[in-house]
C-alpha positions in Angstrom: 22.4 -12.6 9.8 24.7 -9.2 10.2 23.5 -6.3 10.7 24.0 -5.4 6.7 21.7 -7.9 5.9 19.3 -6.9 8.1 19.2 -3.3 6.5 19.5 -4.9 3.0 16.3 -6.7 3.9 14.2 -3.7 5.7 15.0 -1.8 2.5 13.9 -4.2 0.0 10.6 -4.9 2.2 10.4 -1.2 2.3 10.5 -0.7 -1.7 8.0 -3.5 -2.4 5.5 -1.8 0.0 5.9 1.2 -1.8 5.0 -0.1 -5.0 2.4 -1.7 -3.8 1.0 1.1 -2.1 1.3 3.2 -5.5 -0.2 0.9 -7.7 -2.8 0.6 -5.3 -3.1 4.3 -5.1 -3.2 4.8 -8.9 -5.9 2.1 -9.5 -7.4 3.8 -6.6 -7.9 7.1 -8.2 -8.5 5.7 -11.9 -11.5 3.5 -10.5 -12.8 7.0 -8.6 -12.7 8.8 -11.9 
């Protein structure tokens, strides 16, 4: 495992835990209103 495959991972890691954390986030705020 290089060093590109390393970042290619981190960054896909990275995305899922964004979307997560924005769907989260928007259920969040529809369940509040």
């Amino acid at each position: 495992m290089n060093d590109n495959d390393k970042w290619l991972i981190m960054a896909f890691l990275l995305m899922i835990f964004g979307l997560m954390l924005s769907g989260w986030m928007c259920r969040h705020y529809v369940t509040l209103w």
